[in-house]
PDB file of N, CA, C and O in Angstrom:
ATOM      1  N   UNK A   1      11.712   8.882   7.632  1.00  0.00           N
ATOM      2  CA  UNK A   1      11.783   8.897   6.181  1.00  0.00           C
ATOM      3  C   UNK A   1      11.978   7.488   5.635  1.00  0.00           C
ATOM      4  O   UNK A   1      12.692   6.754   6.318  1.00  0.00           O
ATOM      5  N   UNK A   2      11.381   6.916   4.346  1.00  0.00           N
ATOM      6  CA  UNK A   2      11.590   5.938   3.925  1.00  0.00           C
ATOM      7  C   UNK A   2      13.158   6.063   3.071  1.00  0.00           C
ATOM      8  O   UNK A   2      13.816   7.098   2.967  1.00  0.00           O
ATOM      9  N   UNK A   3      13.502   4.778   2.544  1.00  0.00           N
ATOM     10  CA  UNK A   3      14.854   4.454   1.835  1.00  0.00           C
ATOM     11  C   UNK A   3      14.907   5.723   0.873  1.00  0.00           C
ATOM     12  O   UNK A   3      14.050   6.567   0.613  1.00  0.00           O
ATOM     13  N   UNK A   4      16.148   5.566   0.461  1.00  0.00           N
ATOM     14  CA  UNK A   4      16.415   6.268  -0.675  1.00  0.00           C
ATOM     15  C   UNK A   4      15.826   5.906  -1.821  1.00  0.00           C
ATOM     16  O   UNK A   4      15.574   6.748  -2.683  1.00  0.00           O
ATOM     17  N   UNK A   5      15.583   4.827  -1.944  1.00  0.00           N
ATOM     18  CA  UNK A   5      14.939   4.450  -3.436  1.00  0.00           C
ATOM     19  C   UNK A   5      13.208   5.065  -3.437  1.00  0.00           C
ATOM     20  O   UNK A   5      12.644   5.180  -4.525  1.00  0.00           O
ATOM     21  N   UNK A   6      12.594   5.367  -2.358  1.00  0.00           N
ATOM     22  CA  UNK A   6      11.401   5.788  -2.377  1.00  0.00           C
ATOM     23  C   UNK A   6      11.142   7.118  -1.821  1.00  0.00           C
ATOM     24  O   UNK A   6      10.031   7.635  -1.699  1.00  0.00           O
ATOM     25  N   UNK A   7      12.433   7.692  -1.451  1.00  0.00           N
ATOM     26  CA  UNK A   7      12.184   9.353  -0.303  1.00  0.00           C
ATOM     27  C   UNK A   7      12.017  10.261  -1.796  1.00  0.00           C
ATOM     28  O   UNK A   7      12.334  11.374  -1.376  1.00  0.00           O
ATOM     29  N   UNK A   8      11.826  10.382  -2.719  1.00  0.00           N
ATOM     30  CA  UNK A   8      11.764  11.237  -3.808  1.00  0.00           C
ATOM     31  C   UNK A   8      10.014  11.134  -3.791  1.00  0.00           C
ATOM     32  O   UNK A   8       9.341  12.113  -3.465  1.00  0.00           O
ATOM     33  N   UNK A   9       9.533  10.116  -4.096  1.00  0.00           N
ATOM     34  CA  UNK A   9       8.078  10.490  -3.991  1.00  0.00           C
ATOM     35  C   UNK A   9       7.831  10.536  -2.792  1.00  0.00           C
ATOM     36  O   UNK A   9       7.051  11.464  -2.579  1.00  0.00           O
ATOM     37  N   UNK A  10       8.236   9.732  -1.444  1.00  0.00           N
ATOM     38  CA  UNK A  10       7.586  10.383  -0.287  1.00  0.00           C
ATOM     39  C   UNK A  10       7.579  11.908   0.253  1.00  0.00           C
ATOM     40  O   UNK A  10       6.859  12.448   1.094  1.00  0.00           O
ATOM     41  N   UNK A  11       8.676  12.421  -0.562  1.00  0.00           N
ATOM     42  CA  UNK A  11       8.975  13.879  -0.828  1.00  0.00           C
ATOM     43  C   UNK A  11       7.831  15.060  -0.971  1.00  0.00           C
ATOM     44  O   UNK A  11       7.319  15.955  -0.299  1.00  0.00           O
ATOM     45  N   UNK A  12       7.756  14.381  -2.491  1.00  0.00           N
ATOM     46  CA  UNK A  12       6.735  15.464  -3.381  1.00  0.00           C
ATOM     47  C   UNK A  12       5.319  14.980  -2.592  1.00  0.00           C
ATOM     48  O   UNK A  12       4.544  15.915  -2.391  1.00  0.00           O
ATOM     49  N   UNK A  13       4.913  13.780  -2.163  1.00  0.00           N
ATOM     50  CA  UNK A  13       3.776  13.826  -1.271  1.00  0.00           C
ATOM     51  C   UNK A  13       3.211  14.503  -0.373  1.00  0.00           C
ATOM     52  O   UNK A  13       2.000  14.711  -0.306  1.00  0.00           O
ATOM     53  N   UNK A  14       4.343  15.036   0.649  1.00  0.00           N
ATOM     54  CA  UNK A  14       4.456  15.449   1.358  1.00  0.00           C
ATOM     55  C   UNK A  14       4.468  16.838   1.284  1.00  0.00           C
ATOM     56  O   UNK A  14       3.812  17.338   2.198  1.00  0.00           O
ATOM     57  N   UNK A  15       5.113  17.856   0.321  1.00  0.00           N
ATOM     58  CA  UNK A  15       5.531  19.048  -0.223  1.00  0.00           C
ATOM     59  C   UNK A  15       4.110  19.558  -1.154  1.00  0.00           C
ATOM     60  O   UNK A  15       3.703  20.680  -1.456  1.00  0.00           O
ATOM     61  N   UNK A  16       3.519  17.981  -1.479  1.00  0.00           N
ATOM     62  CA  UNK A  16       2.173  18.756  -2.237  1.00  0.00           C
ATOM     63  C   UNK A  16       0.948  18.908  -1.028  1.00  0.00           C
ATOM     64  O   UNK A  16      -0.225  19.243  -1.193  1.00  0.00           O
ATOM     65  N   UNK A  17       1.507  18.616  -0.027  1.00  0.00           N
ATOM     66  CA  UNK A  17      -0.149  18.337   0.937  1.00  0.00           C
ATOM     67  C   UNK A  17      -0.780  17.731   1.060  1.00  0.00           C
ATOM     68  O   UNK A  17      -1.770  18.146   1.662  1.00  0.00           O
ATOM     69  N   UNK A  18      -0.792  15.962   0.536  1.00  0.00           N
ATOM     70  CA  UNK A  18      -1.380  14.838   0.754  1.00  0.00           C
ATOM     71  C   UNK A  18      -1.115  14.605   2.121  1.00  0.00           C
ATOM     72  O   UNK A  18       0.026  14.744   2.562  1.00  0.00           O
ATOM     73  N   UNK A  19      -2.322  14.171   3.025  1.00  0.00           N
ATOM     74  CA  UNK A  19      -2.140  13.974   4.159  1.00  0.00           C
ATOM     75  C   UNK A  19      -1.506  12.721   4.049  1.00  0.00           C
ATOM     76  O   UNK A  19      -1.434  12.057   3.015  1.00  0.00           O
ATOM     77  N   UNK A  20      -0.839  12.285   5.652  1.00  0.00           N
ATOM     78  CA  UNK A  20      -0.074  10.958   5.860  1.00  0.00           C
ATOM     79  C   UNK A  20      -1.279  10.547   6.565  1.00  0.00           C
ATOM     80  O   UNK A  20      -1.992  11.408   7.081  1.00  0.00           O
ATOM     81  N   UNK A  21      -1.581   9.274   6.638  1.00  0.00           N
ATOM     82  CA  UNK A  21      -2.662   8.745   7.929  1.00  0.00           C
ATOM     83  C   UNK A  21      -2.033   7.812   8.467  1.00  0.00           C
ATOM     84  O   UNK A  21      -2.737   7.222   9.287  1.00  0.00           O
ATOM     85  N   UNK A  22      -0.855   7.349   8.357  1.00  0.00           N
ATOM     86  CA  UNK A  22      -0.429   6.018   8.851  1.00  0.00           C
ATOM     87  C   UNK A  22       1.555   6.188   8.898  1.00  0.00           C
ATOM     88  O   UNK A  22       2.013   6.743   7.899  1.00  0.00           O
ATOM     89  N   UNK A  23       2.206   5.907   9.571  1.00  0.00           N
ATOM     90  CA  UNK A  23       3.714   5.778   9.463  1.00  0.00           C
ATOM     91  C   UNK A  23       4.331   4.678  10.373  1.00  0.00           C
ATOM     92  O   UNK A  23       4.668   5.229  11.422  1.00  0.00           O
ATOM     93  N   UNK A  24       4.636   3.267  10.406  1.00  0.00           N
ATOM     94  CA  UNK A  24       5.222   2.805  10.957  1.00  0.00           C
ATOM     95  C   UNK A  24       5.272   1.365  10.314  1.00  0.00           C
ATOM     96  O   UNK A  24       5.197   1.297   9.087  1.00  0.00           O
ATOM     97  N   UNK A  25       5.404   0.111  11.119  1.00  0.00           N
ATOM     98  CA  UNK A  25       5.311  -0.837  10.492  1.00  0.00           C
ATOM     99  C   UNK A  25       3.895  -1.941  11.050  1.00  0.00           C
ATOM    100  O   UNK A  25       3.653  -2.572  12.078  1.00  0.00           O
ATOM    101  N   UNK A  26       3.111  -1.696   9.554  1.00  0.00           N
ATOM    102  CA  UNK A  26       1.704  -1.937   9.863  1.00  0.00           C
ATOM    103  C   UNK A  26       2.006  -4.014   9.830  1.00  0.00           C
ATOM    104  O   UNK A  26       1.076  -4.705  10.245  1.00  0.00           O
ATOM    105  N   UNK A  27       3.150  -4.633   9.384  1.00  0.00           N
ATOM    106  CA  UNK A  27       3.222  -6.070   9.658  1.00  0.00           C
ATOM    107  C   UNK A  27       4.472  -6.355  10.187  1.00  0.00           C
ATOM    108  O   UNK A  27       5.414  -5.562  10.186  1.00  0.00           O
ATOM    109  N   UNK A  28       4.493  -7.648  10.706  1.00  0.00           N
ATOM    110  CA  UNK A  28       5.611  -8.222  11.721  1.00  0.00           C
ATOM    111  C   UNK A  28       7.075  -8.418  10.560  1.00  0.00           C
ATOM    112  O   UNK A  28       8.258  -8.131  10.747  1.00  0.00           O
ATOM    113  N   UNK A  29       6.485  -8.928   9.539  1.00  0.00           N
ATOM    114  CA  UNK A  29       7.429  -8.960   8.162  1.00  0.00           C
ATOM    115  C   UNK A  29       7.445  -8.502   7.604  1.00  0.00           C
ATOM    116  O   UNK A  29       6.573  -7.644   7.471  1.00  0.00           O
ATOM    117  N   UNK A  30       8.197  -8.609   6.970  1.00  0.00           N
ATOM    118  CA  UNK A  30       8.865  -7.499   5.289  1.00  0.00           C
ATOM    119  C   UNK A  30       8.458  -6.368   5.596  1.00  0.00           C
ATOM    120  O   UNK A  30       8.119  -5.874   4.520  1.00  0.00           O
ATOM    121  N   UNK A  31       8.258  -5.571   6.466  1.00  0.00           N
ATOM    122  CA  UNK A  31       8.014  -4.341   6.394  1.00  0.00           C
ATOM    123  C   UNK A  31       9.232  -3.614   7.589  1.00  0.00           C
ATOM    124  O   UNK A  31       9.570  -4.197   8.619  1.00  0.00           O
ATOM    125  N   UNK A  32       9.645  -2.530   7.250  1.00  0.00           N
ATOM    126  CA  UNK A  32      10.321  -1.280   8.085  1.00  0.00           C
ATOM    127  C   UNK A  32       9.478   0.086   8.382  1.00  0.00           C
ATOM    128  O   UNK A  32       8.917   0.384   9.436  1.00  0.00           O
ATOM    129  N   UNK A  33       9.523   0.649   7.472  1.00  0.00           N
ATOM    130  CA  UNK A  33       8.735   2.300   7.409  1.00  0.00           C
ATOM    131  C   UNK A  33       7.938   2.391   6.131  1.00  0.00           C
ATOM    132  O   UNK A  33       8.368   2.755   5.037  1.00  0.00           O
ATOM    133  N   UNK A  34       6.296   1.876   6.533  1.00  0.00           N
ATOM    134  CA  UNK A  34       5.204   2.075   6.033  1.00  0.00           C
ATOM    135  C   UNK A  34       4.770   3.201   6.080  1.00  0.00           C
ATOM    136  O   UNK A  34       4.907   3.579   7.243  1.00  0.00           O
ATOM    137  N   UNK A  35       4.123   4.301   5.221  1.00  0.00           N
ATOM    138  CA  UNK A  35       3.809   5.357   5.092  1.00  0.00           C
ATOM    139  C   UNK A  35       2.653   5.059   4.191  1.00  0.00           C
ATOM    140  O   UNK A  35       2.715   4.730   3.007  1.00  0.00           O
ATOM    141  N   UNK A  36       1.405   5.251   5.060  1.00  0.00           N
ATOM    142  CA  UNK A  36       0.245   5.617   3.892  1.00  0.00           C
ATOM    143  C   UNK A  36      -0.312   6.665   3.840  1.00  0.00           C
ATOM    144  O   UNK A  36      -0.533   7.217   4.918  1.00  0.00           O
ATOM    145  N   UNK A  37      -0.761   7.352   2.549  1.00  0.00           N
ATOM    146  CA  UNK A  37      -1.463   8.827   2.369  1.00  0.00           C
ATOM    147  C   UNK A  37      -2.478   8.630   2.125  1.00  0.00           C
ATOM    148  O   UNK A  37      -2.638   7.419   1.971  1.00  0.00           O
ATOM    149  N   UNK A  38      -3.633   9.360   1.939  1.00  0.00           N
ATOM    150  CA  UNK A  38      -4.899   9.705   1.856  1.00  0.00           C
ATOM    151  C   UNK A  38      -5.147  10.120   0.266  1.00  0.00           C
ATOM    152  O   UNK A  38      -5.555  11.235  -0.057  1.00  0.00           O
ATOM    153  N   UNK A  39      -4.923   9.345  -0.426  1.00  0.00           N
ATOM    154  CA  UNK A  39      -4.909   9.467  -1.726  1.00  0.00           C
ATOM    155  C   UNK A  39      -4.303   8.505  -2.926  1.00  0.00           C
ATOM    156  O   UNK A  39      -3.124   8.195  -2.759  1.00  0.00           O
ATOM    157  N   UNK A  40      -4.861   8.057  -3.957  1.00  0.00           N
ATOM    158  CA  UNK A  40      -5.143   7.048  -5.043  1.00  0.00           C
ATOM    159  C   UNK A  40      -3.946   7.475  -5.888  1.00  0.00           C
ATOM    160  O   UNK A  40      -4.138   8.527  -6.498  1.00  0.00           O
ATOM    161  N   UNK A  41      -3.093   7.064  -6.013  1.00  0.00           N
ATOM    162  CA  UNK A  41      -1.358   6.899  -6.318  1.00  0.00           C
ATOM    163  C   UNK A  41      -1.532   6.045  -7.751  1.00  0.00           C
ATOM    164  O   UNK A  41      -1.597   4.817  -7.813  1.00  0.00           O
ATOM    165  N   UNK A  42      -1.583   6.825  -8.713  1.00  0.00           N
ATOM    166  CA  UNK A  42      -1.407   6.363 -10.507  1.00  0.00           C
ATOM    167  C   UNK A  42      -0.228   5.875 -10.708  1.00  0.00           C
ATOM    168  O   UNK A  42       0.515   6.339 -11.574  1.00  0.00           O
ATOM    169  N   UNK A  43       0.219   4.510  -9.655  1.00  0.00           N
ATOM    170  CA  UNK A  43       1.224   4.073 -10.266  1.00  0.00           C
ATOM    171  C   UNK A  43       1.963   3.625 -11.427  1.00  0.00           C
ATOM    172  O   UNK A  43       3.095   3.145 -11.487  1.00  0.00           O
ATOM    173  N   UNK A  44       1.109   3.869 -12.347  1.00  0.00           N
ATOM    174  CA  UNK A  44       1.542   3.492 -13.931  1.00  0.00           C
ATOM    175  C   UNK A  44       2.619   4.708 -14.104  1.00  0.00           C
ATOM    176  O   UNK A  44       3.828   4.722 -14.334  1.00  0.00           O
ATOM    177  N   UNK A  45       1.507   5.857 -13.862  1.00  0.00           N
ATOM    178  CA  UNK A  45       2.096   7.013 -14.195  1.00  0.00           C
ATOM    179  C   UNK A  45       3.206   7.442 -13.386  1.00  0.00           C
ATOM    180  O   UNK A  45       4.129   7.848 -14.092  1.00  0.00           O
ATOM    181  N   UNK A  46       3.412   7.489 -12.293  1.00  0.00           N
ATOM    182  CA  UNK A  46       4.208   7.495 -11.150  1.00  0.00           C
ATOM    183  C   UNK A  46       5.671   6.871 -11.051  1.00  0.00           C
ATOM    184  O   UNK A  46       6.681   7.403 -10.590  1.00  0.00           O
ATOM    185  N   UNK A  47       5.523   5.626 -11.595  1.00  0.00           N
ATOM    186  CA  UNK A  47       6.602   4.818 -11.999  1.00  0.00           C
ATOM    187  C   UNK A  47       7.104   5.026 -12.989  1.00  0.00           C
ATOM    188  O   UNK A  47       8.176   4.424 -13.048  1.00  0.00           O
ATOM    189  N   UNK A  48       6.764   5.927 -14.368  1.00  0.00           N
ATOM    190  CA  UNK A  48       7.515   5.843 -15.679  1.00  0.00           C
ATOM    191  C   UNK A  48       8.078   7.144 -15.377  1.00  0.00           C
ATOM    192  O   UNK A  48       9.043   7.513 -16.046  1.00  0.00           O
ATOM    193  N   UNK A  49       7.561   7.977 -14.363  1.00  0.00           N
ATOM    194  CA  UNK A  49       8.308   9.573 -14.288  1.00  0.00           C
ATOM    195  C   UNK A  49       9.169   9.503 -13.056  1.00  0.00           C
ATOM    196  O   UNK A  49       9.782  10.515 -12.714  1.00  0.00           O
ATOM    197  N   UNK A  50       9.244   8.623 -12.507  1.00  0.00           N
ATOM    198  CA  UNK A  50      10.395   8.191 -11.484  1.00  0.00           C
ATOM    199  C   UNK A  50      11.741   7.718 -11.392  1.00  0.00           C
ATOM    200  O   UNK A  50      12.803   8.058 -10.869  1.00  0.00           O
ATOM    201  N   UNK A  51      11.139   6.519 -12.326  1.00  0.00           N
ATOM    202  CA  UNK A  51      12.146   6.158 -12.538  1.00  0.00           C
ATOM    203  C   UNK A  51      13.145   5.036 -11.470  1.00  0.00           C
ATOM    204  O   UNK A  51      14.375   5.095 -11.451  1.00  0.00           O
ATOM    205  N   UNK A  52      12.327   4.047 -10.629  1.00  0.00           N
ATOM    206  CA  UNK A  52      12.629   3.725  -9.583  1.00  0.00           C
ATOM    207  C   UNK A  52      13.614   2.345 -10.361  1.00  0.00           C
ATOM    208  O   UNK A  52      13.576   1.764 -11.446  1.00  0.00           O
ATOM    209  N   UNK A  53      14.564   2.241  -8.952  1.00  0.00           N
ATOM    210  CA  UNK A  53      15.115   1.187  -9.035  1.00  0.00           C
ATOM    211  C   UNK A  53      14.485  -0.390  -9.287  1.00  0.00           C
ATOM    212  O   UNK A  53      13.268  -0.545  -9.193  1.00  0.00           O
ATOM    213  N   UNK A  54      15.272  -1.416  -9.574  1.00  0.00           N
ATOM    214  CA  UNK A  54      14.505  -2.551  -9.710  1.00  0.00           C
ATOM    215  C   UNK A  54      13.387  -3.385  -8.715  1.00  0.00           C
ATOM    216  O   UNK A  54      12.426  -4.134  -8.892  1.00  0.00           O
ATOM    217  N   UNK A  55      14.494  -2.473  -6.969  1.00  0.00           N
ATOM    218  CA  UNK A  55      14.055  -3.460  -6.269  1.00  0.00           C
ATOM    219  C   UNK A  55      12.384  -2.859  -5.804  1.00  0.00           C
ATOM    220  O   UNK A  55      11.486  -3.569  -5.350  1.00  0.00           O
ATOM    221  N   UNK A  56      12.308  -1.285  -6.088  1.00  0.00           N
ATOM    222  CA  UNK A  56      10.817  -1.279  -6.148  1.00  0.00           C
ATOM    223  C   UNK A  56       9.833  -1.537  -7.101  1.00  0.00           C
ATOM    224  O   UNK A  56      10.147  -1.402  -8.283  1.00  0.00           O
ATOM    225  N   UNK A  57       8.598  -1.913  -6.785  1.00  0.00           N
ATOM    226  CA  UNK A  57       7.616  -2.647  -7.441  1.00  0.00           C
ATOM    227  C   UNK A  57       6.301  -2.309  -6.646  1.00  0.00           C
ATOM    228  O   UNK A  57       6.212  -2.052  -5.445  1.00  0.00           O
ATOM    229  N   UNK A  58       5.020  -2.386  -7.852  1.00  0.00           N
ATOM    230  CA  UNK A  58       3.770  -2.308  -7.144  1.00  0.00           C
ATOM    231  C   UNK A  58       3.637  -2.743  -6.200  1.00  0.00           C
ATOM    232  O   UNK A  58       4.495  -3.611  -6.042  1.00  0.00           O
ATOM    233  N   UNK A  59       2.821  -2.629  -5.139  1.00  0.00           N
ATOM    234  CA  UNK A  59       2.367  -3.601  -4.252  1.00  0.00           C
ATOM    235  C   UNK A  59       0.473  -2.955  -4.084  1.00  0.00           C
ATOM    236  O   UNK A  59       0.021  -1.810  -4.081  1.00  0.00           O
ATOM    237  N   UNK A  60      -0.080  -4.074  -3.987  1.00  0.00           N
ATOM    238  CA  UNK A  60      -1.168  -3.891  -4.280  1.00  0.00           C
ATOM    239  C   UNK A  60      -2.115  -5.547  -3.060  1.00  0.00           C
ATOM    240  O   UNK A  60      -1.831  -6.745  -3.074  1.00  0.00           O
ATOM    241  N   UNK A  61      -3.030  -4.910  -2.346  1.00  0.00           N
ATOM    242  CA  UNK A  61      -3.935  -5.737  -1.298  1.00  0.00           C
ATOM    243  C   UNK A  61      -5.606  -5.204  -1.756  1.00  0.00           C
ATOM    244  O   UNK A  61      -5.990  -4.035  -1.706  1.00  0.00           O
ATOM    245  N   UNK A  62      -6.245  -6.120  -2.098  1.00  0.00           N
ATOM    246  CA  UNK A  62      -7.616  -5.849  -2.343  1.00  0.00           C
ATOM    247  C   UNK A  62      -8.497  -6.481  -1.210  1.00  0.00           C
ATOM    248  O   UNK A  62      -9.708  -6.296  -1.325  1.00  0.00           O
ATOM    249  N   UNK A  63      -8.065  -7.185  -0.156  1.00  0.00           N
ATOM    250  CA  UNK A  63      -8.330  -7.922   0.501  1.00  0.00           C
ATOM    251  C   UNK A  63      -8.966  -7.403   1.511  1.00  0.00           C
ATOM    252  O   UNK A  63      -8.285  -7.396   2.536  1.00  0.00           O
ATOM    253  N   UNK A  64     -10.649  -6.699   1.676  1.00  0.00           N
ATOM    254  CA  UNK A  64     -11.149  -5.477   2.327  1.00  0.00           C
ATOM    255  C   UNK A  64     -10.717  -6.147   3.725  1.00  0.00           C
ATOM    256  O   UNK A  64     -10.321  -5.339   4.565  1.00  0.00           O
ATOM    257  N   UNK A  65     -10.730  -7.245   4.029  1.00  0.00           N
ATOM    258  CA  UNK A  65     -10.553  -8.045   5.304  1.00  0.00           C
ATOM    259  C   UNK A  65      -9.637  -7.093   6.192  1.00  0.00           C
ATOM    260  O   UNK A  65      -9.971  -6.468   7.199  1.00  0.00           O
ATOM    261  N   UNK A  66      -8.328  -7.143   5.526  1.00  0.00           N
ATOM    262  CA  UNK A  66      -7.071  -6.775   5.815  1.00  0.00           C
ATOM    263  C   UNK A  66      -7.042  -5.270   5.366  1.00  0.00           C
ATOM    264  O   UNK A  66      -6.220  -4.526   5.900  1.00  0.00           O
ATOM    265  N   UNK A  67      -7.767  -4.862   4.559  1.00  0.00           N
ATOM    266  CA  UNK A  67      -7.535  -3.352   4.355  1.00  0.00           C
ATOM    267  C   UNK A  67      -6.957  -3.080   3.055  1.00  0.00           C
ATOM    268  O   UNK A  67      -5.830  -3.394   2.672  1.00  0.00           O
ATOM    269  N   UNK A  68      -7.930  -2.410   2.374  1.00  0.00           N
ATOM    270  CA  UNK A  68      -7.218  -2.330   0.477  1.00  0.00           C
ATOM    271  C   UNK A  68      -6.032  -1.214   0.536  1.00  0.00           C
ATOM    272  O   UNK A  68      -5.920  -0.256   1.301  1.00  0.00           O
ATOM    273  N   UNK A  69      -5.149  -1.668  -0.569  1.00  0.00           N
ATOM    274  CA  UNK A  69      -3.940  -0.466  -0.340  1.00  0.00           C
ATOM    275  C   UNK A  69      -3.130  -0.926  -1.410  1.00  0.00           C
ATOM    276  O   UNK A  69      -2.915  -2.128  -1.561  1.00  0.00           O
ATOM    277  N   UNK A  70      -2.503   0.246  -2.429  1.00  0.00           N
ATOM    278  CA  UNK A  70      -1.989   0.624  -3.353  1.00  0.00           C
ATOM    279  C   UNK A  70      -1.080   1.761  -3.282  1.00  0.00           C
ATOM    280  O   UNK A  70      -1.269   2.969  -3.139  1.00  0.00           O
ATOM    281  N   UNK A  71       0.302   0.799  -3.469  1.00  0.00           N
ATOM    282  CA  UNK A  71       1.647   1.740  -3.529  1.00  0.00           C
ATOM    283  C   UNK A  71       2.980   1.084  -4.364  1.00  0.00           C
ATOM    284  O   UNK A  71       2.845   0.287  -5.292  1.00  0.00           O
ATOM    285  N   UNK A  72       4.022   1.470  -3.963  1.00  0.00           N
ATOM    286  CA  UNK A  72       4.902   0.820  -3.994  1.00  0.00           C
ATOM    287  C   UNK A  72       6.112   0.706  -2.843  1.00  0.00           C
ATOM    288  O   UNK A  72       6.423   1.487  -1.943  1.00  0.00           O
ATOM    289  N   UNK A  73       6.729  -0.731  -3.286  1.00  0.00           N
ATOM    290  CA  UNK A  73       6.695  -1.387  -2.203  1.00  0.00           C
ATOM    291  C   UNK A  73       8.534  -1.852  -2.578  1.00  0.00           C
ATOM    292  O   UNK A  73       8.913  -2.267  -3.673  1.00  0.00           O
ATOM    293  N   UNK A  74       9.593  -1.598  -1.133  1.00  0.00           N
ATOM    294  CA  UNK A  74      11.237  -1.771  -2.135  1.00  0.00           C
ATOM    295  C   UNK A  74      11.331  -2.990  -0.955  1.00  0.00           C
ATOM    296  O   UNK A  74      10.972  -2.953   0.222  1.00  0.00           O
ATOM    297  N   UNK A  75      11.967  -4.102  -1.751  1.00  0.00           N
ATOM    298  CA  UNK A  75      11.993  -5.342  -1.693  1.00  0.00           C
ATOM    299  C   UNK A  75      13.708  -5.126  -0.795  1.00  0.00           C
ATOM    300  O   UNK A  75      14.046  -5.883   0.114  1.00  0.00           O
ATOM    301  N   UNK A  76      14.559  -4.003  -1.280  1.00  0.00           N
ATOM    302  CA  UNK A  76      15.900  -4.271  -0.535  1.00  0.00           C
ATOM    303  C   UNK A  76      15.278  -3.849   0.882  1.00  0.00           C
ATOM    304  O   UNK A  76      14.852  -4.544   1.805  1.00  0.00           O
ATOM    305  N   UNK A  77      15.366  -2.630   0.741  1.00  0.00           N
ATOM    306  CA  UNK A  77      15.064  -1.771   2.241  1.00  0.00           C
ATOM    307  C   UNK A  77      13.291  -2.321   2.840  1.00  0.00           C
ATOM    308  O   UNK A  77      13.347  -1.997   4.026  1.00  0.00           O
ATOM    309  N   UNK A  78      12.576  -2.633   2.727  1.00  0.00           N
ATOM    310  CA  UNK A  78      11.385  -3.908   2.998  1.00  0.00           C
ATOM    311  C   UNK A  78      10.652  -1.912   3.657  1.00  0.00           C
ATOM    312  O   UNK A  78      10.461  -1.724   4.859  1.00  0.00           O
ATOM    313  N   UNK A  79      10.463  -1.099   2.908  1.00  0.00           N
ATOM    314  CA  UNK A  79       9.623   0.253   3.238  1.00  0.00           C
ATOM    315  C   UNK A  79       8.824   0.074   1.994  1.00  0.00           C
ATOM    316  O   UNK A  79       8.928  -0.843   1.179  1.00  0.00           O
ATOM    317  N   UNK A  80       7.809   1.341   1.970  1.00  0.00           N
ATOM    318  CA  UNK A  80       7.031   1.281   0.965  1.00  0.00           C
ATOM    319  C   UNK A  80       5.812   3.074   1.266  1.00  0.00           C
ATOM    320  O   UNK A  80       5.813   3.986   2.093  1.00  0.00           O
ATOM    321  N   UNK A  81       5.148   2.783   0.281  1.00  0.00           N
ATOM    322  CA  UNK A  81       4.768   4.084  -0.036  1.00  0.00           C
ATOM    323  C   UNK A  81       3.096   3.736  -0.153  1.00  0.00           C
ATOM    324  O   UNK A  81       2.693   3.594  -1.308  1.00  0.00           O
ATOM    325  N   UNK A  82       1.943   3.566   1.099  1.00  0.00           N
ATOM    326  CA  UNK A  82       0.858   3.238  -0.304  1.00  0.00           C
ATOM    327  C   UNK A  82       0.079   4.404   0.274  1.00  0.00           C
ATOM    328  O   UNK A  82       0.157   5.155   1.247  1.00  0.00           O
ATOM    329  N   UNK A  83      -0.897   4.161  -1.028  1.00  0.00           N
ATOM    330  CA  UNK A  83      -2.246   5.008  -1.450  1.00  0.00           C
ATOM    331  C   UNK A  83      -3.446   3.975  -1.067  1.00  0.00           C
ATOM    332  O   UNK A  83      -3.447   2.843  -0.583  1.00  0.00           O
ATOM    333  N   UNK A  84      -4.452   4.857  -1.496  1.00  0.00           N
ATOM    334  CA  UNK A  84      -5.900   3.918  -1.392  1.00  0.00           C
ATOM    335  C   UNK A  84      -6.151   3.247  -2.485  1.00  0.00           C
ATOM    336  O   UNK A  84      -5.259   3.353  -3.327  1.00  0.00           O
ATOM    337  N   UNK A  85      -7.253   2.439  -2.845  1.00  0.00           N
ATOM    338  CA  UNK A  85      -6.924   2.050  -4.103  1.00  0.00           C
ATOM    339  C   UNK A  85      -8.353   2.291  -4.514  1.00  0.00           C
ATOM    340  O   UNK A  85      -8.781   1.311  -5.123  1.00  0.00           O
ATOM    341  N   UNK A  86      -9.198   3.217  -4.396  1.00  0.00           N
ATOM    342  CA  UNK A  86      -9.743   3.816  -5.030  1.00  0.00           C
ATOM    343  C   UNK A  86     -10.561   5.475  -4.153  1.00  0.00           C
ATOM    344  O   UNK A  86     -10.958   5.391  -2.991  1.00  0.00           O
ATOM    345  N   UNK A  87     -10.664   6.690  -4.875  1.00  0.00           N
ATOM    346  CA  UNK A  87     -11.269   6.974  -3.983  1.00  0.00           C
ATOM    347  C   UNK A  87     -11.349   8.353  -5.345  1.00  0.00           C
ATOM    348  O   UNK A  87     -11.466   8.219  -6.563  1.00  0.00           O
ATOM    349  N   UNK A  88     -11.235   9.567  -4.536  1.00  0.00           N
ATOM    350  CA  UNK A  88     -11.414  11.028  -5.626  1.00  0.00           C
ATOM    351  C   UNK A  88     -10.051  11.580  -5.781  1.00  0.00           C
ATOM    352  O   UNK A  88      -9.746  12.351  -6.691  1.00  0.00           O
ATOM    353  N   UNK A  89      -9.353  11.223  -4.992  1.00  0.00           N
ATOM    354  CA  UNK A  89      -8.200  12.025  -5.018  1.00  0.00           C
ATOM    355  C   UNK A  89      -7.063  11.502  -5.803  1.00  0.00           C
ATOM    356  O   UNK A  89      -6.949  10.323  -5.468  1.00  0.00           O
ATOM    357  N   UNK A  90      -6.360  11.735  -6.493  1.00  0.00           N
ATOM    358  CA  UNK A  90      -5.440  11.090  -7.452  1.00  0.00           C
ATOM    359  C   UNK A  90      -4.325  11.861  -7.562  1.00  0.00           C
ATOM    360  O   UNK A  90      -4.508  13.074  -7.669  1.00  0.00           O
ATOM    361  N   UNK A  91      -3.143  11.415  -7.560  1.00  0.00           N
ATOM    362  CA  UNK A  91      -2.018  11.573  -7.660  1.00  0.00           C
ATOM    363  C   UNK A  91      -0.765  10.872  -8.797  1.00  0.00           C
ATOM    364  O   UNK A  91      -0.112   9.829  -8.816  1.00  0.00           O
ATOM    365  N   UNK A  92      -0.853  11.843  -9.498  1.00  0.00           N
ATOM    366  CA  UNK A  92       0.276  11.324 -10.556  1.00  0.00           C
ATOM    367  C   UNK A  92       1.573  11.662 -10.553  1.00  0.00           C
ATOM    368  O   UNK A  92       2.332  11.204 -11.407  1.00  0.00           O
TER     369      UNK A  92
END
């Protein structure tokens, strides 16, 4: 499970049936427990009905090199939550 500041949406992700495709730590830094789902994460929307602490924040890679990915990302506990960053499936 990720931190407390992010186990509420890794929650409802999980409880709605978004698959996981990924769980561990995909870099040597800043990262602990990476969790990515199979689905395009409306973080605008996501974040104003959450309600997250300060230390989480977008995190966002367009960099096809490295692999595109859209979530959010907690700067104390160095876990994070992403989505794809574009595709059919959407999650608000």
């Amino acid at each position: 499970m990720t931190c407390e500041h992010l186990r509420k949406l890794e929650e409802e992700l999980l409880s709605a049936g978004i698959k996981e495709t990924y769980r561990g730590t995909p870099w040597t830094d800043n990262c602990r427990e990476w969790v990515y789902f199979d689905v395009v994460l409306d973080t605008a929307s996501i974040a104003a009905r959450m309600n997250f602490a300060p230390c989480v924040t977008v995190h966002e890679n367009l960099d096809p090199k490295s692999g595109t990915e859209r979530g959010f990302y907690c700067s104390e506990c160095l876990d994070a939550i992403m989505g794809l960053v574009e595709g059919e499936k959407l999650y608000k």
